[in-house]
C-alpha positions in Angstrom: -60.8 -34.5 28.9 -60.0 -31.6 31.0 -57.6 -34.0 33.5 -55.9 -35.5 30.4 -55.2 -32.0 28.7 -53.5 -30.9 32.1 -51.7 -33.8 32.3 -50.3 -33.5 28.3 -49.4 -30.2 29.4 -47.9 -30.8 32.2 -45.8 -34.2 32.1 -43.6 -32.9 29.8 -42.4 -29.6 32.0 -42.1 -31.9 34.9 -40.0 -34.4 32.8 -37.5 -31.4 31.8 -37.4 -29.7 35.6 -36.5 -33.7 36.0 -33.5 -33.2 33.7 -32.5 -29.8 34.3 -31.7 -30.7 38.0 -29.5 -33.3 36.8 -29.6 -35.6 39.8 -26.0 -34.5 41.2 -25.2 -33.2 44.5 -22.7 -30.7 43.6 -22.6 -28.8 46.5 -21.6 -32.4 48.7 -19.0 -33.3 46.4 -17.4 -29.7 46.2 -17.1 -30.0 50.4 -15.0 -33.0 49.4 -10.8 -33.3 50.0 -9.7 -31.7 47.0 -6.6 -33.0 45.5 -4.5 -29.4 45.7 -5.4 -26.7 43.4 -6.3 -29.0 41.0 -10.1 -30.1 39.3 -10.2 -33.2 41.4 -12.3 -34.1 44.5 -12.3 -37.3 46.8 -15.9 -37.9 48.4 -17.2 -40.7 49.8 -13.7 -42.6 48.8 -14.3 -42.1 45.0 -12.7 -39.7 42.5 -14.5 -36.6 41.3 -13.5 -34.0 38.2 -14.9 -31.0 37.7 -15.3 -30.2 34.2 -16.8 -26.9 33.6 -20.4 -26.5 32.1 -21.0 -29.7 33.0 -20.5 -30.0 36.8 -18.7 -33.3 38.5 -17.9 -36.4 37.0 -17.3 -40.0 39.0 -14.0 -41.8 38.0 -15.4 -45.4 38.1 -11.7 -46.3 37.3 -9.5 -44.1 39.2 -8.1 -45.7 43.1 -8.9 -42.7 45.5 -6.3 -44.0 47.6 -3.5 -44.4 45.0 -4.9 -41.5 43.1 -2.6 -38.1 42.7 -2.2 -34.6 40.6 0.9 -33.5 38.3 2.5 -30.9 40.2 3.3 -28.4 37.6 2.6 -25.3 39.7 1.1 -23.8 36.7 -2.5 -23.3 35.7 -2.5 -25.8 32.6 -1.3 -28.7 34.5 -4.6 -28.8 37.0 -6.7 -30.7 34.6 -4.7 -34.1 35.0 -4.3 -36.8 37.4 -2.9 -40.3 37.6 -3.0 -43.3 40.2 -1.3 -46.8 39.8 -3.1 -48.1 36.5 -3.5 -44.7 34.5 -3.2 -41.2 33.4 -6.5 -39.0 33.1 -7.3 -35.8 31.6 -10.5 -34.4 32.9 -12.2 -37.9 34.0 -11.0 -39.9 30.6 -8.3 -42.2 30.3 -5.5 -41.0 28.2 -4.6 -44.8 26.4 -0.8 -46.0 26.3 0.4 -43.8 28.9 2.7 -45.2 32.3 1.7 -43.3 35.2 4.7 -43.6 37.2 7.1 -42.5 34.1 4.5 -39.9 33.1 5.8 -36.2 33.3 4.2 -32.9 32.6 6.3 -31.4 30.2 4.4 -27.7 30.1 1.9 -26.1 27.8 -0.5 -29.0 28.7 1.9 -31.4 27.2 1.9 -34.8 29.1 4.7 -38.1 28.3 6.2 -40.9 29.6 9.3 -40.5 27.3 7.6 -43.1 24.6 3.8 -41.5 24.5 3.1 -37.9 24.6 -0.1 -36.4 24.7 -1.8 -32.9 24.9 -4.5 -32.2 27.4 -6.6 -28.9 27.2 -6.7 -26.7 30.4 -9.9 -25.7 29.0 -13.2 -27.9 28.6 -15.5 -27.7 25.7 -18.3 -29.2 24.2 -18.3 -33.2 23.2 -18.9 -32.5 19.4 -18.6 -36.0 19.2 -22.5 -36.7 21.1 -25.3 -35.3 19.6 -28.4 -33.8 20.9 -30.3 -36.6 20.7 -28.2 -38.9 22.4 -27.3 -36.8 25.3 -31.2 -36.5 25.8 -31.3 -40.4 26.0 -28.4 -40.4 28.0 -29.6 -38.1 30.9 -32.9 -39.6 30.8 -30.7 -42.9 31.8 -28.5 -41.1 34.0 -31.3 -40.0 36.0 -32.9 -42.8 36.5 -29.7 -45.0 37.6 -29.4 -46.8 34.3 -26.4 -45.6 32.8 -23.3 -42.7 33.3 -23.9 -39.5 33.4 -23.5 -38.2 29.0 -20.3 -36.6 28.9 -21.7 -33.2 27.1 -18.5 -31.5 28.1 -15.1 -32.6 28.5 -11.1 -31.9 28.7 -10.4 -32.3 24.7 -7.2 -34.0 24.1 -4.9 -35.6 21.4 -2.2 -38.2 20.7 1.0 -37.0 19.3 2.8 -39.7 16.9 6.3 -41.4 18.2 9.3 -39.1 17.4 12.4 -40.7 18.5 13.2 -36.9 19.5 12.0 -35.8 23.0 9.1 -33.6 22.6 9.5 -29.9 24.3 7.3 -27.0 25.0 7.3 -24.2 22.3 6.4 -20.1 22.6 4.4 -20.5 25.9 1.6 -21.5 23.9 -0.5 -25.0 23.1 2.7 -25.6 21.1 5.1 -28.6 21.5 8.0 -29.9 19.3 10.4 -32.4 18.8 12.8 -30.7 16.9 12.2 -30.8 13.3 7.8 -31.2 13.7 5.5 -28.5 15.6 2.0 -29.1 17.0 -0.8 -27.2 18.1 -3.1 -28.7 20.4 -1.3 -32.0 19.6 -2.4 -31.1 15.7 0.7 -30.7 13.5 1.4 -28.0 11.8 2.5 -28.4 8.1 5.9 -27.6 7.4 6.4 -25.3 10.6 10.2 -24.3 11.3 10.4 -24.6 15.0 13.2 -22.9 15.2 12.1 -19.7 13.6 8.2 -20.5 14.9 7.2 -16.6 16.5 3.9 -15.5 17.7 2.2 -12.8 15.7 2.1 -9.5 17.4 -1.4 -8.1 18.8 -2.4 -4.5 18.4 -5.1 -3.4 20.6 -5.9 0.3 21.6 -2.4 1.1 20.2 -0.6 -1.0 22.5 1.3 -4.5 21.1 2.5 -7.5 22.8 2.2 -11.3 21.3 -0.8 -12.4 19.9 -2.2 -15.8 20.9 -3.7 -17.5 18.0 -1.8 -16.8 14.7 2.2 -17.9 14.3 4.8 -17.5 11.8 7.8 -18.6 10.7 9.3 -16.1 8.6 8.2 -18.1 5.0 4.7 -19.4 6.1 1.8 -18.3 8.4 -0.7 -20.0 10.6 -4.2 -20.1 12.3 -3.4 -22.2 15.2 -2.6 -25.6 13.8 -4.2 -24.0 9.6 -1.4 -23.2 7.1 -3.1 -19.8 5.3 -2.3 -18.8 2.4 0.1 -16.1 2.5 3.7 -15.3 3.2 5.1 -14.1 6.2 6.0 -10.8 6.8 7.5 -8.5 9.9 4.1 -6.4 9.1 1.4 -8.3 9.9 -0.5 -8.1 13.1 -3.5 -9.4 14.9 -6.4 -7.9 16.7 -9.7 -8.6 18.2 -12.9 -5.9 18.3 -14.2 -5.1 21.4 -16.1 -8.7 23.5 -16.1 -10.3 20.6 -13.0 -12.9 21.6 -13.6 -15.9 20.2 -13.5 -13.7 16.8 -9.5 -13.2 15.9 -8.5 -11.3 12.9 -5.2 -11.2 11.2 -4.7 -8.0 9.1 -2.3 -7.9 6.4 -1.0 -4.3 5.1 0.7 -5.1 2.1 -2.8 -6.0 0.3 -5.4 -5.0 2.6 -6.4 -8.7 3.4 -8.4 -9.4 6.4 -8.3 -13.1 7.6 -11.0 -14.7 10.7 -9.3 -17.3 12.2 -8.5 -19.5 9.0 -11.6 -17.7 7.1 -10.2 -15.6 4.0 -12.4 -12.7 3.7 -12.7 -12.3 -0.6 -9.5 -10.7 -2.2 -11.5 -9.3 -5.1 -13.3 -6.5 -2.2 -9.6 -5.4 -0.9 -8.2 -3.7 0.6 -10.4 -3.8 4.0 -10.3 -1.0 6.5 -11.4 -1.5 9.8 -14.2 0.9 11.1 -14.4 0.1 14.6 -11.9 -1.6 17.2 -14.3 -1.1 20.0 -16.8 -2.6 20.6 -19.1 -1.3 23.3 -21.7 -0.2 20.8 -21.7 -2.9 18.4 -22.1 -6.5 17.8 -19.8 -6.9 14.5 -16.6 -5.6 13.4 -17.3 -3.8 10.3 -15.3 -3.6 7.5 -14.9 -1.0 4.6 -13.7 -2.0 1.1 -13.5 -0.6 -2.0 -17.3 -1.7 -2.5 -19.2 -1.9 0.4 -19.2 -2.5 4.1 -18.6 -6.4 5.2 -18.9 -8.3 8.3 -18.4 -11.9 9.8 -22.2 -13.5 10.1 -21.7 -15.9 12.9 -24.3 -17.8 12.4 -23.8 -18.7 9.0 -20.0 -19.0 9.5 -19.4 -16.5 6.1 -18.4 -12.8 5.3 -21.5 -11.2 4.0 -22.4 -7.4 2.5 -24.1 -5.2 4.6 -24.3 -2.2 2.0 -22.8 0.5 0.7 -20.2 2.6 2.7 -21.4 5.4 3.6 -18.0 6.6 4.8 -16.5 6.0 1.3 -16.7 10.1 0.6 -13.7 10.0 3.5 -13.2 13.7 5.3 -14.9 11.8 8.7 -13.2 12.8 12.0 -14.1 10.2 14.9 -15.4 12.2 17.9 -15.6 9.3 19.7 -15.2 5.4 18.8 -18.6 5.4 17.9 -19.3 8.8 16.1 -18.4 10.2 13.0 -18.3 13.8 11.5 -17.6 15.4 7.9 -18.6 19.0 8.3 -22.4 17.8 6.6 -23.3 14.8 8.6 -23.3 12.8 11.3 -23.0 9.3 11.2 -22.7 7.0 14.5 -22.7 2.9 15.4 -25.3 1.3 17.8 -26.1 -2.1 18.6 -29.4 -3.5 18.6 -30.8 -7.1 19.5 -34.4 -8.4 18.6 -36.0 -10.6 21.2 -39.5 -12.7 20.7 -42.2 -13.1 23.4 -44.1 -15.3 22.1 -46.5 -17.4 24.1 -44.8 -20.4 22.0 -41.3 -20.2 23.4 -39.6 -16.7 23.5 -35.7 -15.9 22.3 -33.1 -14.0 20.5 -34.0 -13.1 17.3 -31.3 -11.1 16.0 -28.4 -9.2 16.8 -27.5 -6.0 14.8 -24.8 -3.3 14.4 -26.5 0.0 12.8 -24.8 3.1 11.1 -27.0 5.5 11.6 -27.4 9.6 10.3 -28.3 12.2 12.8 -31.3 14.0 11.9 -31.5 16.8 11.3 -27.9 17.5 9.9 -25.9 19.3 12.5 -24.8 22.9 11.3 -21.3 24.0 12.2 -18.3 22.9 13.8 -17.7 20.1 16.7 -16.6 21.3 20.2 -15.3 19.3 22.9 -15.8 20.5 26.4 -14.2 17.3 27.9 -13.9 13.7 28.9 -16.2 12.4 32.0 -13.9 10.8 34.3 -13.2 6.6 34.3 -13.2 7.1 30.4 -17.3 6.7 30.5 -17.4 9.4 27.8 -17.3 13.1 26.8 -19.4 16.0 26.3 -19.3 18.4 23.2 -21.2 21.4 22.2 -22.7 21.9 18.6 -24.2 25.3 18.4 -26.1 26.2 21.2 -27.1 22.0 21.7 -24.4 20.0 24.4 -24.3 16.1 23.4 -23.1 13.1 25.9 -20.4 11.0 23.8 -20.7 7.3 25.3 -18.2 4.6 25.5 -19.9 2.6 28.1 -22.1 0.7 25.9 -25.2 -1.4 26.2 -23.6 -4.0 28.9 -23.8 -1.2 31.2 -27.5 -0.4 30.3 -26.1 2.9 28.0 -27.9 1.5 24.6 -27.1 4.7 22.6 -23.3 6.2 21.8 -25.3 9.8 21.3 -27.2 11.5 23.5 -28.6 15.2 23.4 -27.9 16.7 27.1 -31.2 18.5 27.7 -30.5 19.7 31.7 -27.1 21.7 31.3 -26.5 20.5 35.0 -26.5 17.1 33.6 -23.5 18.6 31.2 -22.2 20.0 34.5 -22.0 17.0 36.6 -20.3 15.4 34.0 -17.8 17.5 33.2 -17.0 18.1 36.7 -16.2 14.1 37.3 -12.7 14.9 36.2 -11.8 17.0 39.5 -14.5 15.1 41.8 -14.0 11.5 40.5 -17.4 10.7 42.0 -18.9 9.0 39.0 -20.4 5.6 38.7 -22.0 4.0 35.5 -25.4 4.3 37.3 -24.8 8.1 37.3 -25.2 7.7 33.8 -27.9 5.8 33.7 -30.3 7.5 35.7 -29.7 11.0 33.9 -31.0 8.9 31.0 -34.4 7.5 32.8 -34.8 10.8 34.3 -34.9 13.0 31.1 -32.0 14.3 31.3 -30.3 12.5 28.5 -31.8 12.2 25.5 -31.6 9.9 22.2 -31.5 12.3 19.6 -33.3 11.3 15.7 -31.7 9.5 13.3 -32.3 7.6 10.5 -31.0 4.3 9.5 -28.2 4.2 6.7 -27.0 0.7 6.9 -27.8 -2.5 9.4 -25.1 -5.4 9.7 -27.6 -8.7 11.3 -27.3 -12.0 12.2 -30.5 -14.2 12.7 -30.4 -17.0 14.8 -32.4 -20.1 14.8 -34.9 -20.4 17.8 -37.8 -22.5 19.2 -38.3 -25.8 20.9 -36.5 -28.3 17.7 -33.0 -26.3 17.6 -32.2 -28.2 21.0 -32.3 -30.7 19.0 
């Protein structure tokens, strides 16, 4: 009993160190001849692309000796190749094409002057091969009876015949043929290509293009999405703090806020953004005329977090993070719940708090100065000095308020600006030794997003 309960135990960690090592010699094939500065290798006279998150694929089909790269010169050309009998993106075959006619035409845009196509510079995940499947394909793959499950790969799509050439547009995943445009080889409905702009970016009071939402003076767009408003020279784009893969569009004439092709609800406009950093937090919070909102991730919608407690106005940022109204105190953090539990630990939740110093400061705000590198600043409230932080919790620095308690921490810091001998570990260890101090608060309002965990969600 006590051999068969070890071995129930222990089979099935054994089976997924067997799958986790995958069964490829990466580092053998990375030695190989690389075909320029593109994603191709030639080992052991075979064909090899590297698709990232996923490691190195074999080209069953693709002649090694015939076998060569676009030479575009440019970073989203690398992720194709051809030899005598086809044209590949990543390690697939791209149907239709004829490699000796086929030319990169830029903005990962690929044609033989009858079939275009557009092949991402970026890999993602196969959406098309679910969990299950990939977990009976690698068990295969490792044990030499089938290919290796392509879990990631170079997405790409066919554009339809145009008896128009098809061109590059706007330095962007954009092509046209004169009177259609397409994004990511997607077309976009009723785009002018001849009026087609970028949407500016604002960020930290700078603006240059924006990457993701186009217009073309009558209609808007997410990418390849027709939204539903009109254009107008006003509108601008912006992103909060790490949180990329989360663009917003801001328009000023109603207060509308749109994520990506997500309409947050008209009936809560207008939307005011409370904080384009994001060091400190893990949403980008919204005020409206009813309530503070946010995008919950995992459940792909806008949700209410609460009331806004800045809706009295009168608040005066002293930093990106911390608020004052001449009676309180109000500052963001971020917070994250983990589980370690014996049955499979995890991330619980993230959270972005708004939080009330406690108690109420008396009296008026004085700034001493910044701390050199931008880590901060220090200001004095009565007879109490406070450390402002902009580092945030990447760094380590998990609150944006601390009370200085040594005034030779206040010192050092202030003194960074004519020593410039500052790190973030500085920081860091004034807070471990003491020196820094989170001060009380109490919790006004929590923006959270649960995620799923345990051993079925990889599944």
């Amino acid at each position: 009993m006590i051999v068969l309960v070890l071995l129930t135990a222990i089979l099935p960690l054994c089976l997924l160190i067997w799958l986790i090592d995958g069964g490829d010699d990466f580092a053998a094939i990375d030695r190989g001849e690389s075909y320029g500065s593109s994603i191709y290798k030639r080992y052991q006279g075979e064909v090899y692309a590297a698709v990232p998150s996923n490691g190195y694929y074999r080209m069953r089909e693709a002649d090694a000796a015939a076998f060569e790269t676009f030479d575009t010169g440019r970073y989203d050309g690398r992720q194709a190749g051809r030899d005598g009998r086809h044209v590949y993106c990543g390690n697939l075959v791209l149907a239709g094409l004829r490699p000796a006619s086929t030319r990169y035409l830029g903005n990962s845009y690929f044609s033989d002057g009858s079939t275009t196509y557009f092949c991402d510079f970026a890999s993602e995940r196969n959406h098309g091969l679910g969990r299950l499947d990939e977990f009976w394909q690698r068990i295969r793959y490792r044990a030499g009876k089938g290919d290796k499950p392509q879990t990631y790969l170079y997405p790409f799509q066919a554009l339809p015949a145009s008896a128009q050439p098809y061109r590059p547009l706007l330095d962007r995943q954009l092509a046209t043929d004169g009177a259609r445009v397409f994004y990511e080889g997607r077309d976009m409905p009723q785009a002018d290509p001849a009026r087609l702009r970028r949407i500016a970016a604002i960020q930290g009071g700078e603006k240059r293009p924006g990457d993701d939402f186009f217009a073309d003076g009558r209609r808007v767009y997410y990418r390849d999405t027709l939204l539903p408003l009109s254009d107008d020279p006003a509108l601008y784009t912006f992103t909060v703090g790490n949180l990329h893969r989360q663009p917003y569009l801001h328009d000023p004439r109603d207060g509308m806020v749109y994520l990506g092709a997500l309409a947050f609800d008209p009936a809560h406009a207008p939307y005011r953004l409370l904080n384009e950093p994001g060091r400190h937090v893990h949403h980008a919070l919204f005020a409206s005329k009813d309530g503070i909102y946010f995008y919950d991730s995992e459940q792909g919608v806008v949700a209410r977090a609460g009331d806004d407690p800045f809706a009295a106005g009168g608040f005066t940022a002293l930093s990106p993070y911390v608020f004052w109204d001449g009676r309180q105190l109000l500052f963001l953090k971020s917070q994250e719940a983990w589980s370690r539990s014996r049955g499979g630990g995890g991330l619980i939740s993230r959270s972005t708090l708004v939080l009330r110093l406690k108690p109420a400061p008396a009296g008026p705000w004085t700034k001493l100065g910044e701390v050199y590198h931008g880590f901060g600043s220090v200001w004095r409230n009565g007879d109490a000095l406070y450390y402002l932080d902009e580092l945030g919790a990447t760094q380590l620095i998990y609150s944006p308020i601390y009370r200085i308690l040594d005034p030779a921490a206040a010192d050092f810091l202030l003194r960074s600006r004519q020593t410039r001998q500052i790190k973030a570990d500085d920081i860091r260890k004034l807070v471990h030794g003491g020196a820094l101090a989170v001060p009380a608060a109490e919790e006004v309002l929590e923006a959270k997003t649960r995620y799923r965990r345990g051993l079925l969600s990889l599944f």
